[in-house]
N, C-alpha and C positions, 0 to 999 in steps of 0.2 A: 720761371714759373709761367706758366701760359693758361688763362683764364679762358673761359668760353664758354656761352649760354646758348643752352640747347632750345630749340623751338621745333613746338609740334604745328602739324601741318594745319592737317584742315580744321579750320574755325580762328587761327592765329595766321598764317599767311594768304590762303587762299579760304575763298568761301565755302563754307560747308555745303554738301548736299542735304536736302529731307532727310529723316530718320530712315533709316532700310537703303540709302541709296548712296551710290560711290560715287567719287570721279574716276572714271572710266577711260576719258580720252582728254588730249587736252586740248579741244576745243569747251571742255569743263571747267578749265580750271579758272577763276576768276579769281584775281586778287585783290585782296584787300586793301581801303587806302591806307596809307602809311607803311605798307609793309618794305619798300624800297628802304624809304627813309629809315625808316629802324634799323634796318640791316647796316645799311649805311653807316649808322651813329656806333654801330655797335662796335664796329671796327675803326673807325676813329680811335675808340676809345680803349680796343687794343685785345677787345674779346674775339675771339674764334667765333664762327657761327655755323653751327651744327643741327639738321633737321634730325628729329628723332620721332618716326611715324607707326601709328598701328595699321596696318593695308590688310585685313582681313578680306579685302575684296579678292586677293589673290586664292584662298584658298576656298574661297565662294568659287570661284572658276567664271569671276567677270574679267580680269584683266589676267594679263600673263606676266611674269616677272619681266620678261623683254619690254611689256609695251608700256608697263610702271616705269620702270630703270629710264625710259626713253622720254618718260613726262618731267621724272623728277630731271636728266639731262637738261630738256630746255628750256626748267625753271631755274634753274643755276644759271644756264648761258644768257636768261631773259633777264636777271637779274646784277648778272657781272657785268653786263650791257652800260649798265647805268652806274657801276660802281662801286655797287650792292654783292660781296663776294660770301657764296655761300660753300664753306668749307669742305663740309660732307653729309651727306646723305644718309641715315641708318634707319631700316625699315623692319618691321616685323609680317610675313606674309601670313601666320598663322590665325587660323579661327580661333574665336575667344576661350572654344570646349579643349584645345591643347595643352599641354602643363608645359611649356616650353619658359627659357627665363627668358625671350625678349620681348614678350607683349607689356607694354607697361599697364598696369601700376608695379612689374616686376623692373628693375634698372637696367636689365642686361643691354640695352641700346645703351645707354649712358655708358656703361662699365667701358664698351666694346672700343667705341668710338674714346673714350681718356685716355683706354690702353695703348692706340692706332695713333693720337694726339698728344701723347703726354700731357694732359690735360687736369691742371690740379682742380677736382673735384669742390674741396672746400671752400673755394675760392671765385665757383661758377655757379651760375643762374640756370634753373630750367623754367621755359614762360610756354604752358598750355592753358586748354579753355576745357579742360575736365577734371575732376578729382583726381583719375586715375593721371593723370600727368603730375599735379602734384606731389599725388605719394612715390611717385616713380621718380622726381628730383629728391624727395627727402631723402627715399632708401639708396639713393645714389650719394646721399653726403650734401647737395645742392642746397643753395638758398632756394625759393621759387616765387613764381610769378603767376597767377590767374588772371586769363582774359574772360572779364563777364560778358555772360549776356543780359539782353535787354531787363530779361523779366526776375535776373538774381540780383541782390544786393550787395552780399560779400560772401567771403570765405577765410575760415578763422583759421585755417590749416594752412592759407600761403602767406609769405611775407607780403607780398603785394598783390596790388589787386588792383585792376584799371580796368576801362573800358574798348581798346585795345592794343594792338600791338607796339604801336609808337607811343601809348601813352605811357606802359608798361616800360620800356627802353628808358622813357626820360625821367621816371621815378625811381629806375633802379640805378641810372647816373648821375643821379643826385645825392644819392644813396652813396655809392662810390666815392664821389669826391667828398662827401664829407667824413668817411670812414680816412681818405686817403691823409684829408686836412687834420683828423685826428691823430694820425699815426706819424706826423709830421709833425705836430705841436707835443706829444709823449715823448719823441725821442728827445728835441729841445728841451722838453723837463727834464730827460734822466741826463743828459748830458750837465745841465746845471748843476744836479744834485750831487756828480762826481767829485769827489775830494781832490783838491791838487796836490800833484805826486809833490812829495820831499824838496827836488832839486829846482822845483820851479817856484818856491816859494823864497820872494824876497828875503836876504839878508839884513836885520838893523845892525 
């Protein structure tokens, strides 16, 4: 079974632009703290980690698919740097007026990348900072994860909900090992609860 929690880009790794405005080049891109570390933990802990991004700026005709491909490139190698291995990459270039299935809130990035990963779905986390990331883990089968911002409170549609990315990481591995501590404590109950077979039962 191979687990892995999908993370959208901008506003959970790197810093957003203003509303209307892309990263463009990647003298843009700034990242966020914690984002190393999270990545880091995530894979300790044995999950894949997989970006899953909307880039409408491609079909804006601000970046070219070459010169995207070439940003997301040396945020993987910026980030394998340090230990922080980022598994793959899945992006949607289309404008939001497209009826295509990989702009999320539709899963097709999710789907794509499980199929590419053998990636059991049920089992994996998606962690964005918008609705439409949300609904695009649930309709993928995902637990998920909301990174707030300053001026939101909560949101009643994700399982988790932090402030961000590494906070989100170590509440969804706490999560983890206590589901894991449970499922380790049930088996030791049904094992108890089995009857002993005939020939192992003392003779008087």
């Amino acid at each position: 079974m191979i687990r892995a929690t999908f993370l959208d880009r901008d506003g959970v790794i790197n810093r957003k632009m203003p509303e209307g405005s892309y990263v463009t080049r990647w003298e843009e891109m700034a990242f966020l703290p914690g984002a190393t570390e999270a990545i880091f933990l995530l894979h300790g802990a044995g999950f894949r980690v997989i970006v899953v991004s909307n880039q409408r700026c491609v079909a804006k005709g601000l970046v070219t698919v070459q010169e995207l491909e070439s940003m997301h490139r040396l945020m993987c190698e910026k980030f394998a740097a340090v230990g922080a291995t980022i598994d793959g990459v899945y992006y949607c270039p289309h404008d939001d007026q497209s009826a295509c299935a990989c702009r999320k809130p539709a899963p097709g990035l999710l789907l794509e990348a499980a199929k590419e990963h053998q990636i059991d779905l049920d089992e994996s986390w998606m962690i964005g900072d918008s609705e439409s990331d949300v609904t695009a883990g649930r309709n993928a089968g995902c637990k998920t994860a909301r990174v707030l911002a300053r001026d939101e409170d909560t949101d009643k549609q994700a399982d988790v909900t932090a402030p961000s990315l590494l906070d989100a990481v170590r509440q969804i591995l706490r999560l983890d090992s206590l589901m894991a501590d449970r499922r380790t404590a049930e088996v030791a109950q049904a094992a108890r609860r089995e009857p002993t077979p005939a020939s192992k039962i003392p003779r008087r």
